[in-house]
C-alpha positions in Angstrom: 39.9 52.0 18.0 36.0 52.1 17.1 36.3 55.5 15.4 38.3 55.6 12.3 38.4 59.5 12.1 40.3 59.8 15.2 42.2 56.8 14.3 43.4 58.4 10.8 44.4 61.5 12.6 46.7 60.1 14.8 48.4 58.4 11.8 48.2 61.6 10.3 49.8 63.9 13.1 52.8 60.9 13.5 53.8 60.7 10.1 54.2 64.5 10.1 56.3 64.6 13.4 59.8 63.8 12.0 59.1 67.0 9.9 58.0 69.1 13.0 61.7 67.6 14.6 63.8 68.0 11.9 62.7 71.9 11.3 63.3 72.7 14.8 66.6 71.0 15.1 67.8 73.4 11.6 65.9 76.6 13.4 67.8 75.7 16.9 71.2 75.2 14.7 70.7 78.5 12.4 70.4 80.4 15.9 73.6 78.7 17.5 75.4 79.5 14.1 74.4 83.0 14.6 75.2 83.6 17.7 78.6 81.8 17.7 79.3 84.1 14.5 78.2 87.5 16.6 80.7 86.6 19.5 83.9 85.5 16.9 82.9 88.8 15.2 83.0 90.6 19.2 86.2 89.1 19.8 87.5 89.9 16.3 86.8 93.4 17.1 88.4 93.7 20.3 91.5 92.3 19.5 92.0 94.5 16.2 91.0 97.3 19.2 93.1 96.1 21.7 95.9 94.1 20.4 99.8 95.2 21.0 102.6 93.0 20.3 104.2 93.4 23.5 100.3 92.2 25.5 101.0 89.4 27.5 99.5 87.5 30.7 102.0 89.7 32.7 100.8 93.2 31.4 97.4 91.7 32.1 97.9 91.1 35.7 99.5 94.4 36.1 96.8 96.8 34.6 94.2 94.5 36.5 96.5 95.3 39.9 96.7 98.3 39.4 94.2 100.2 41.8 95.9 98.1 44.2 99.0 99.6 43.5 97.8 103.2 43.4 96.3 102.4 47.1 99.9 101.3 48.4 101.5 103.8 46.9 99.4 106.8 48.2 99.1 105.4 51.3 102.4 103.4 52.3 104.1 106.7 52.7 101.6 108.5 55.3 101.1 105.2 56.9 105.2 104.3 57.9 105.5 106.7 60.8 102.5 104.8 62.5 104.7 101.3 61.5 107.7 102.9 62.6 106.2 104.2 66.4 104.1 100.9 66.2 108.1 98.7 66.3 109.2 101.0 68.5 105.9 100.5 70.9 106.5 97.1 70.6 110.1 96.5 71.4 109.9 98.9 74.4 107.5 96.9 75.9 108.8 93.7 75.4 112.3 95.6 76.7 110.2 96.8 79.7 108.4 93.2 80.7 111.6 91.6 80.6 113.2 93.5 83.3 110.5 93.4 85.6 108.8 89.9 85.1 111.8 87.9 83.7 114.9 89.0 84.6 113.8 88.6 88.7 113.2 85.4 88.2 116.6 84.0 86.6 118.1 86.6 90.0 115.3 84.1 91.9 117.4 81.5 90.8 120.6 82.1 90.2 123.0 85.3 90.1 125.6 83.7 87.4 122.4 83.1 85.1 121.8 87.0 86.0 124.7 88.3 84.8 124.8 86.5 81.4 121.0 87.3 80.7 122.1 90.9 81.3 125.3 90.8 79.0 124.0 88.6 76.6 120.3 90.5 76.3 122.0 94.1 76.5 124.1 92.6 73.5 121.4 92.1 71.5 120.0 95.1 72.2 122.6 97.2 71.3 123.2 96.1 68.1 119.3 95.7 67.3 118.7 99.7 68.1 122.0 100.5 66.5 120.9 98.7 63.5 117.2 99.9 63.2 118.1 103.8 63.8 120.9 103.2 61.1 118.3 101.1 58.5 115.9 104.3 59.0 117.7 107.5 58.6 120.3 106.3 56.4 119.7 107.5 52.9 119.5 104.4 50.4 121.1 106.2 47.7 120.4 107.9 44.3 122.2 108.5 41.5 124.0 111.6 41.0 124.3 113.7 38.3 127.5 112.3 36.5 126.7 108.6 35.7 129.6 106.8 34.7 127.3 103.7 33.3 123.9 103.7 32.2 121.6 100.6 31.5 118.1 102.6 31.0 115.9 105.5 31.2 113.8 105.6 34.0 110.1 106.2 32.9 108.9 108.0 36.1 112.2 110.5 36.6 113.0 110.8 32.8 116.8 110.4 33.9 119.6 107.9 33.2 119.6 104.7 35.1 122.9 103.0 36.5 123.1 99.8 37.0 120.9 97.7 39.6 118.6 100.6 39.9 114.9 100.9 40.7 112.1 103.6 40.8 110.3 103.2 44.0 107.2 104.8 43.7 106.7 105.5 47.7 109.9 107.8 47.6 109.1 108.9 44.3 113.6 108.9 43.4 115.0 106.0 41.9 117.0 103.9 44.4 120.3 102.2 44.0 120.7 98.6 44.2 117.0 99.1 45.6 115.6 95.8 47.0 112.1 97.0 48.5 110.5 99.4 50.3 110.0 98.7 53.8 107.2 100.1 55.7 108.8 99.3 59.1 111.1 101.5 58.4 109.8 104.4 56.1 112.6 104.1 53.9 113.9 102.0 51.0 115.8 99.2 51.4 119.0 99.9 48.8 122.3 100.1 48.5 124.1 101.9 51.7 121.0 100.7 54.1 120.6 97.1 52.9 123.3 95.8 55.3 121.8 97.8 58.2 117.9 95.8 57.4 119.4 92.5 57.1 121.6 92.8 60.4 118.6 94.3 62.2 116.2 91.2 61.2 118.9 89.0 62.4 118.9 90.3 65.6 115.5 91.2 65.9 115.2 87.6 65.0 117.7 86.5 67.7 116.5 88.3 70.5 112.7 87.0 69.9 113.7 83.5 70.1 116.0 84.1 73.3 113.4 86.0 75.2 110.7 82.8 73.7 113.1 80.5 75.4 113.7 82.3 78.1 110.0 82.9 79.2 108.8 79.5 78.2 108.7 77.7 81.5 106.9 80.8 83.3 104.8 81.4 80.4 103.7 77.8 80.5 102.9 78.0 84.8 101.2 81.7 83.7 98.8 79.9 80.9 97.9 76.6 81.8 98.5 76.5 85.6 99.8 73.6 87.7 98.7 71.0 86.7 100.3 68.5 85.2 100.0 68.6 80.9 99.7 65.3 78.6 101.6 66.8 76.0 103.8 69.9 75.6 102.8 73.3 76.0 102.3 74.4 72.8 99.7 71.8 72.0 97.2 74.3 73.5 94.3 72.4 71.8 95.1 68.7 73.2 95.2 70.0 76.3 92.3 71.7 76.2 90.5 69.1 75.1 91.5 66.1 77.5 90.7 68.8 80.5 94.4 69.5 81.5 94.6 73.0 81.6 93.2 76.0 83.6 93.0 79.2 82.3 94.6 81.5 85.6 96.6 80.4 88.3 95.1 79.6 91.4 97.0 82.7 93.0 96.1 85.3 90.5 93.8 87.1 93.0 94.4 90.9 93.1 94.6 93.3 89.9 98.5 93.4 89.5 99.0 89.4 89.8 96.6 89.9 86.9 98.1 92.1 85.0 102.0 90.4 85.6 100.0 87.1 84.2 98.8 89.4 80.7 102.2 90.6 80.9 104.2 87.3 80.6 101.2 85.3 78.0 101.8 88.8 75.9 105.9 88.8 76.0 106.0 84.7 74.9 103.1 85.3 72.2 104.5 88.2 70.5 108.4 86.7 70.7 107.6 83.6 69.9 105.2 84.8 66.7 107.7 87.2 65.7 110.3 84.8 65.6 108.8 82.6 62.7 107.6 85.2 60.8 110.9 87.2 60.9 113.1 83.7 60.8 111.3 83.4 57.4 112.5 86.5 55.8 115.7 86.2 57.1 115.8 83.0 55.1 114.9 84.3 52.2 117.2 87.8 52.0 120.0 84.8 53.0 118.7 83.2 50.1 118.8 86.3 48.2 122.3 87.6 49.5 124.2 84.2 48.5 123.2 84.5 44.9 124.1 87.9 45.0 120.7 89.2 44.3 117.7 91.6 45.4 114.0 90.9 45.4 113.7 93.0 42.4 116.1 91.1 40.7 115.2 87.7 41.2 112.1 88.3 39.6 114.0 89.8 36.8 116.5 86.9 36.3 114.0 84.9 37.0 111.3 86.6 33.9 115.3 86.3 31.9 116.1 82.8 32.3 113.0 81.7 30.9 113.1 84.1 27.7 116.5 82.4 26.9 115.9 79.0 27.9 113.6 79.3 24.9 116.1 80.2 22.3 118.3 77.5 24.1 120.2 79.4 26.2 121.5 79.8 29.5 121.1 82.9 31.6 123.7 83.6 34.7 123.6 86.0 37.5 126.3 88.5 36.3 126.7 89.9 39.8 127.1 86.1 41.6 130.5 85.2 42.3 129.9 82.9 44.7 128.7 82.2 48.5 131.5 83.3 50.0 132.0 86.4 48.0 128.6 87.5 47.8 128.5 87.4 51.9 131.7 89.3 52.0 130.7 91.7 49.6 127.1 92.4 51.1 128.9 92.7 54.6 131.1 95.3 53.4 134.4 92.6 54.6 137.3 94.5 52.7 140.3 96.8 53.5 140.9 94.8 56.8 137.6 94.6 58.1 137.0 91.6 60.8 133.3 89.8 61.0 134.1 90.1 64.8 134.7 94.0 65.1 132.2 95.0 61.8 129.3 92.7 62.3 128.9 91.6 65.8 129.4 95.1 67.0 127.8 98.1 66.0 129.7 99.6 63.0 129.1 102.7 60.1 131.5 101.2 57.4 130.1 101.8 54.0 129.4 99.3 51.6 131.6 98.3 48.8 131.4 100.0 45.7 129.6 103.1 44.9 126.3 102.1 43.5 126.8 103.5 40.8 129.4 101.4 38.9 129.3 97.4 39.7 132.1 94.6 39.3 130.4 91.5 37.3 131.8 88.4 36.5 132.5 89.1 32.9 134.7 92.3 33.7 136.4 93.8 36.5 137.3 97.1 37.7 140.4 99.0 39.5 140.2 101.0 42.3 139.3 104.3 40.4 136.3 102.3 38.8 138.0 101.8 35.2 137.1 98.9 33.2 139.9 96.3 33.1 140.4 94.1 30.2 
């Protein structure tokens, strides 16, 4: 450089830089000290605020749910009439389309085919009516004033608990051997009305995927006409897309051919829909019913198995005595009852038991519900 002054300053102003760096980098860490040492103070403070022994990732989830559970439970109860007319609705019309769109077509072709869709489908009827009016207005149960075994104190009723029993906060009474409460049918699900549920999904279940069978063929000439499809009929989208389908039949000219067309792509939709959604909670209240358990309580065994695994031990179902047993005691199969005469026809035979007292695998009881030793 041909000035020196300049040249001197430069020198000067780069020997001084590592100083500049080295008190910013101690400013930049006194602030990050700081402010790491205001939030550790923060959380200090909340946790002497907030902390409780029993505080857990559990209790978290519930307080954080819990508008959610106000909602359903202030509004479950005023809104089960509407699901209760909306089933009824709904299996009326389904009732209704199969006489007059399916049934004269199996007549079309064949009268012995008539008269077992008639026996058959009245069958399931039957027993599917019988079963939902029974799962309705049957009273789950609550206990009664003389408890002969207690567990707990319910926290909502301030009253003795037996055995197996839940506060539902829809009915507002504690429930015995409560598994849910079902809005479909305005009621708990518990102990003298759980066999009536179960037996009304299985036929509800059953007659879904005969009336899906049944109205495959038309509904497949209803929705994608006559010509000829590259793969089955319920790969919609392929067909679509390689030009094989058309929307109406050719002959669906006048307002009532229109309306029988709705009519039979609205029966096979809401059957066959219904039948994997409801095939899946059969499956798992079959689950549930051959462990000998609720939905309540296989959470509960669930939360217990774990708690003891830790300590090294091993938790069993005290009310599990087996498949067989735990069918036969759901099912209500004692004092000469037959699977063909109680179960495939429409019965009222209680359930076993009272509620109120339970047989478990470490103890039984006599007839009079005293302990055996």
């Amino acid at each position: 450089m041909n000035d020196p002054l300049l040249f001197q300053s430069i020198c000067l102003v780069m020997a001084r830089m590592p100083i500049f760096r080295c008190t910013i980098g101690r400013h930049f860490d006194y602030i990050c000290f700081r402010l790491t040492r205001k939030l550790a103070i923060l959380k200090l403070t909340m946790h002497s605020l907030c902390f409780n022994s029993f505080t857990s990732t559990e209790v978290a989830v519930d307080v954080a749910m819990e508008p959610m559970y106000w909602c359903v439970d202030n509004f479950t109860k005023y809104l089960g009439p509407l699901f209760v007319l909306l089933v009824v609705c709904l299996t009326a019309s389904v009732v209704v389309i199969f006489y007059m769109c399916l049934l004269p077509q199996k007549y079309y072709h064949s009268i012995g085919w008539t008269i077992y869709h008639l026996v058959f489908g009245h069958w399931l009827l039957v027993n599917l009516v019988f079963n939902y009016l029974m799962a309705v207005f049957t009273n789950p149960g609550s206990p009664s004033e003389m408890i002969p075994e207690t567990v707990s104190v319910c926290k909502k009723c301030i009253s003795p608990k037996p055995p197996r029993t839940h506060h539902c906060s829809i009915c507002k009474k504690c429930v015995l051997k409560m598994d849910h409460h079902c809005p479909w049918l305005n009621n708990c699900v518990g102990h003298y009305n759980h066999r009536y549920f179960f037996m009304f999904c299985i036929y509800m279940w059953l007659g879904c995927l005969y009336i899906s069978i049944s109205a495959y063929d038309l509904f497949k000439e209803h929705f994608y006409g006559s010509q000829e499809l590259r793969y089955p009929g319920y790969f919609y989208v392929l067909n679509l897309a390689l030009g094989g389908v058309t929307a109406m039949p050719s002959e669906l000219g006048s307002k009532s051919s229109s309306l029988y067309h709705l009519s039979i792509v609205y029966e096979f939709m809401l059957c066959s829909g219904v039948t994997v959604a409801l095939g899946l909670l059969v499956l798992w209240h079959a689950r549930l019913i051959s462990r000998g358990e609720t939905s309540i309580e296989v959470h509960i065994n669930k939360s217990d198995a774990g708690r003891m695994k830790k300590i090294g031990l091993v938790h069993r179902n005290p009310y599990n005595f087996g498949f067989i047993k735990n069918w036969k005691m759901f099912l209500g199969l004692s004092n000469g009852r037959s699977f063909w005469r109680h179960i495939l026809l429409p019965s009222t035979h209680k359930p076993m038991g009272d509620g109120l007292t339970w047989e478990s695998t470490t103890y039984k009881l006599d007839s009079l519900g005293i302990l055996l030793l």
